[in-house]
VEXVEXLO-591849 format. One line per 4 residues: for each residue z, y, x of N, C-alpha, C, CB. Coordinates in Angstrom, 3 decimals. Atoms other than C-alpha are relative to their C-alpha. Glycine has a CB too. Layout:
! VEXVEXLO-591849
Z:Y:X:Z:Y:X:Z:Y:X:Z:Y:X  ...
//
This chain:
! VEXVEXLO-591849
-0.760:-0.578:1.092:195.763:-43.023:153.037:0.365:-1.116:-0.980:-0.806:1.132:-0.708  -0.505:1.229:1.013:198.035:-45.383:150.863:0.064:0.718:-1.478:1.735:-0.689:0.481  0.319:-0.607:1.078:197.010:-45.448:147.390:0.751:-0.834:-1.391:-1.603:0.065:0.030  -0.578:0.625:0.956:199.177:-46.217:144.290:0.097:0.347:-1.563:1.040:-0.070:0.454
0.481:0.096:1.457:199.183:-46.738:140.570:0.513:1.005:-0.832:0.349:-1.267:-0.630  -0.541:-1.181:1.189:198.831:-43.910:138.058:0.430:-0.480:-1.061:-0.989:0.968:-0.550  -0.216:-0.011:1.371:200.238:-43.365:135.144:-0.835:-0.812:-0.817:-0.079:1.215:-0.435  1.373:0.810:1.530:196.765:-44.040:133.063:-0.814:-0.693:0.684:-1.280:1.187:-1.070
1.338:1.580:-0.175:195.579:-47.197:135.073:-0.396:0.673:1.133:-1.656:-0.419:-1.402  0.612:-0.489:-1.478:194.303:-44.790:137.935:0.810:-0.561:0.640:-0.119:1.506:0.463  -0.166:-0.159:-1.819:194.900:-44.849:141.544:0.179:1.645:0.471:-1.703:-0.654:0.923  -0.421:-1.146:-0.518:196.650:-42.104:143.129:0.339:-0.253:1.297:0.998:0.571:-0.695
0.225:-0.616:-1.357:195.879:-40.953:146.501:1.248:0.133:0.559:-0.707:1.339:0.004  -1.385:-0.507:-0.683:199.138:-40.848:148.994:0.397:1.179:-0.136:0.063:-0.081:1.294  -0.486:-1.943:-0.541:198.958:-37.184:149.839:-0.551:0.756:-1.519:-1.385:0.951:1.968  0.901:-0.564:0.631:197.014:-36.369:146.413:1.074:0.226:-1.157:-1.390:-0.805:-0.204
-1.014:-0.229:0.672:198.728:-34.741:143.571:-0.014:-0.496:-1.973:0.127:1.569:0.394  0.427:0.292:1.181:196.841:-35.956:140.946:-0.384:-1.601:0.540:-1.228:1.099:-0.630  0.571:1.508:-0.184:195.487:-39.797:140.042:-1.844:0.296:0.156:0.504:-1.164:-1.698  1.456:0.131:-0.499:192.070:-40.604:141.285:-0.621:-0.357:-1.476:-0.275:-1.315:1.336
0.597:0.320:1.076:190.204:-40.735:138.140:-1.168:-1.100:0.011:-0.398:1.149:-0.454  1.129:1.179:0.176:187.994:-44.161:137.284:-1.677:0.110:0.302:0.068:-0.359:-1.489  1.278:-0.331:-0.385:184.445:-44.015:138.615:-0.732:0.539:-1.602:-0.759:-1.460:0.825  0.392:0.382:1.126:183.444:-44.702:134.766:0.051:1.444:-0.316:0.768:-1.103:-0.787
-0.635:-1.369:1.189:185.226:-41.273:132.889:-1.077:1.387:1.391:3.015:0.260:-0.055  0.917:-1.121:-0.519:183.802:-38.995:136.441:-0.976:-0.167:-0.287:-0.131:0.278:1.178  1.066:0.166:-0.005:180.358:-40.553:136.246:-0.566:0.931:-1.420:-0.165:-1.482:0.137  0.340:-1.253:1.289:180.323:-39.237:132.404:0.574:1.409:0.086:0.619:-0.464:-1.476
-0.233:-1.451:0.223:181.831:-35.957:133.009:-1.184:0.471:0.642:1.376:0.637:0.591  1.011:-0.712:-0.738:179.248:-35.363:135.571:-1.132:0.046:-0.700:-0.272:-0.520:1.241  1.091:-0.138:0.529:176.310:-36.363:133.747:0.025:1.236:-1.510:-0.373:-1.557:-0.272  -0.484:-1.154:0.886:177.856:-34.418:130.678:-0.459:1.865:-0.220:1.337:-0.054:0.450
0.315:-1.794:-0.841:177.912:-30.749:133.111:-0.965:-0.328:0.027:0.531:0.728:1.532  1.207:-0.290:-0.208:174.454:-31.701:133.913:-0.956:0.263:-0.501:-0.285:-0.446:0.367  1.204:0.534:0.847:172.372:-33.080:130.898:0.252:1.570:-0.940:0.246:-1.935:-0.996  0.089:-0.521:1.487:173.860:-30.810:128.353:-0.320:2.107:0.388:2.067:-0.546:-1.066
0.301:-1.382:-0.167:172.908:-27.110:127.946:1.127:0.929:-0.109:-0.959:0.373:-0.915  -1.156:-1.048:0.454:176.504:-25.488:128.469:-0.172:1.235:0.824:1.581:-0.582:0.233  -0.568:-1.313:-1.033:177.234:-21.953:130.186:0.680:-0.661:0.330:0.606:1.404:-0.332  -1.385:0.908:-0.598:179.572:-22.400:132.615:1.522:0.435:-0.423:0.037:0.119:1.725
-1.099:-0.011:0.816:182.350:-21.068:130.093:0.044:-0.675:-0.172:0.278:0.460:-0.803  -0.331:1.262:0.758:181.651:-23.654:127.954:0.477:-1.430:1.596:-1.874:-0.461:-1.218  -0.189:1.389:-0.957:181.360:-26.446:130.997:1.712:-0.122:0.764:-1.369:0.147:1.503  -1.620:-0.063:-0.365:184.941:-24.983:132.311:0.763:-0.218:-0.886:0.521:1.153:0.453
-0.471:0.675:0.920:186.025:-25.899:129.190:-0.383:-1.589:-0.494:-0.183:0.816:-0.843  0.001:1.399:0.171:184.894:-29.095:128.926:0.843:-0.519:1.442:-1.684:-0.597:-0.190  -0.542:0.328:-0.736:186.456:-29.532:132.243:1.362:0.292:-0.381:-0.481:0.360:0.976  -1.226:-0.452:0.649:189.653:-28.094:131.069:0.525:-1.036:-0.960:-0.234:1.305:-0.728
-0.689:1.422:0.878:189.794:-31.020:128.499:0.035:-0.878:0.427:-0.430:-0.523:-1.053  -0.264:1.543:-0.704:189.141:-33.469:130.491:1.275:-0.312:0.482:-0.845:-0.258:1.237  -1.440:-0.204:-0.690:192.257:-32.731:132.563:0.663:-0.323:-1.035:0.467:1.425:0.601  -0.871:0.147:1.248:194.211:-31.944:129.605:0.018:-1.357:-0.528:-0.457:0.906:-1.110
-0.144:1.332:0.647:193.546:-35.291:128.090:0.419:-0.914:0.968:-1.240:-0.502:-0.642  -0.693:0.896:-0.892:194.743:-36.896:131.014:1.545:0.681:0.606:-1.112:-0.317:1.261  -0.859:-0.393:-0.654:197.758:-35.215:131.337:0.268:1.258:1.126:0.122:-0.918:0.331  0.304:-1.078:-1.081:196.974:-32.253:133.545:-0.164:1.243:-0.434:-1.139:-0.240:0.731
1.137:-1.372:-0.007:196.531:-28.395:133.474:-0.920:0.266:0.955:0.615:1.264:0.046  1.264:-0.695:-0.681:193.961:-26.523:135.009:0.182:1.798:0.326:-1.398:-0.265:-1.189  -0.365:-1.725:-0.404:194.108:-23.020:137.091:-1.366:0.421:-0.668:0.176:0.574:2.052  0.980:-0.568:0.980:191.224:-21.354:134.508:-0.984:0.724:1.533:0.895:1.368:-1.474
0.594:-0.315:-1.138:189.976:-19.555:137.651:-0.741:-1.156:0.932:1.002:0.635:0.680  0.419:1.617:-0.548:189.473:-22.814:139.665:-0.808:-0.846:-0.362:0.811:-0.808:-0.047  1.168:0.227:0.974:187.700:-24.165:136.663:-0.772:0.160:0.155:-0.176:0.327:-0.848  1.408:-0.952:0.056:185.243:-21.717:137.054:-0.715:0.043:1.200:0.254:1.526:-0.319
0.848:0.004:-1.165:184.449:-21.859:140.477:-0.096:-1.396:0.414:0.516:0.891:1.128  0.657:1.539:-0.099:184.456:-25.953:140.475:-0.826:-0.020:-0.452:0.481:-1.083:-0.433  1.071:-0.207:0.981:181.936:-25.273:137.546:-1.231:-0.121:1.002:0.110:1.512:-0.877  1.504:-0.711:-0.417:179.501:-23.169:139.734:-0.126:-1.134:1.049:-0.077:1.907:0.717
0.093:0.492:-1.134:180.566:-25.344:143.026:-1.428:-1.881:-0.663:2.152:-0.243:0.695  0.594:0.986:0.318:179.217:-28.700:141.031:-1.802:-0.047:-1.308:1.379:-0.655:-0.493  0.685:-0.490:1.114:176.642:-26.738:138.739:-2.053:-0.620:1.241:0.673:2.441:-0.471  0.961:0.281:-0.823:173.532:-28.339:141.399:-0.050:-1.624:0.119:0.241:0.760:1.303
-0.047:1.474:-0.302:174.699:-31.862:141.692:1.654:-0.553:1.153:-1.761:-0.279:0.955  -1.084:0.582:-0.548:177.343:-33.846:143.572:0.150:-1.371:-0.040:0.987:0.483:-0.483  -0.530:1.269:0.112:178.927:-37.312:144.451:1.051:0.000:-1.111:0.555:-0.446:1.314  -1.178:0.059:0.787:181.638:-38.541:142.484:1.270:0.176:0.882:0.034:-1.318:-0.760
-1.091:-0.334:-1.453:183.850:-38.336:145.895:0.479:1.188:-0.634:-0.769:0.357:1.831  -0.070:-1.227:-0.514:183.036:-34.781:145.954:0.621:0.799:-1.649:-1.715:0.519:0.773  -0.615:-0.215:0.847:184.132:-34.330:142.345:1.125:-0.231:-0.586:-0.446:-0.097:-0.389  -1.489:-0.013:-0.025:187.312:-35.798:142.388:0.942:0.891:0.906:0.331:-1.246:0.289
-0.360:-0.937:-0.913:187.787:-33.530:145.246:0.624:1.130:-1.022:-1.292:0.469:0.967  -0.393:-1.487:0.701:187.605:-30.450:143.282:0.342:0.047:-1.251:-1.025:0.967:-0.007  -0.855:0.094:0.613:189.054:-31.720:140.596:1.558:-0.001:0.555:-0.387:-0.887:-0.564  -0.913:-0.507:-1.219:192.101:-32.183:142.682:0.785:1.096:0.199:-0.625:0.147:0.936
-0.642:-0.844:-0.261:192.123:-28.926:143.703:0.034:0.976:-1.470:-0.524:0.506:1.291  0.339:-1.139:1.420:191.643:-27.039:139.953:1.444:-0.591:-0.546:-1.825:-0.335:-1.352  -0.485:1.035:0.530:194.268:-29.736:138.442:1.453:-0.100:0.783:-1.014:-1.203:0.125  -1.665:0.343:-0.489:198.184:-29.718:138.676:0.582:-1.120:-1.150:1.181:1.694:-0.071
-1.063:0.623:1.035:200.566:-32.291:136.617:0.924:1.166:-1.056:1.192:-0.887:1.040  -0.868:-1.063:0.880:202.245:-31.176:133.454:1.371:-1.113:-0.315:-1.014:0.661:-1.742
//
């Protein structure tokens, strides 16, 4: 898969519709969902900004079930994944 330069300094995936987000910004979102004591309202909203601040909406539904899907642990792979799929361009 040929991978070329986002907008904000990322790397965007050939086939991918979004930019691959920096190891750095996932590593803190993840620890973020993990450490802190949110519901997973709140945590779909912190995911929701994340996007947003990079340019992106978010299907609110999608949100919610990336939430629960990453609410145990995960790679950072596996979280750009489902970011990905929650996450369209605005």
């Amino acid at each position: 898969m040929r991978e070329v330069r986002g907008r904000l300094g990322g790397t965007m995936a050939g086939e991918s519709r979004i930019e691959k987000f920096p190891v750095a910004e996932l590593a803190g979102l993840r620890t973020e969902l993990l450490q802190s004591s949110m519901d997973s309202w709140q945590a779909a909203e912190l995911v929701t900004t994340f996007l947003s601040g990079r340019g992106y909406g978010a299907d609110p539904e999608a949100v919610r079930e990336l939430v629960q899907r990453l609410e145990g642990g995960c790679s950072l792979e596996l979280m750009q994944q489902e970011l990905e799929r929650a996450a369209y361009a605005m």
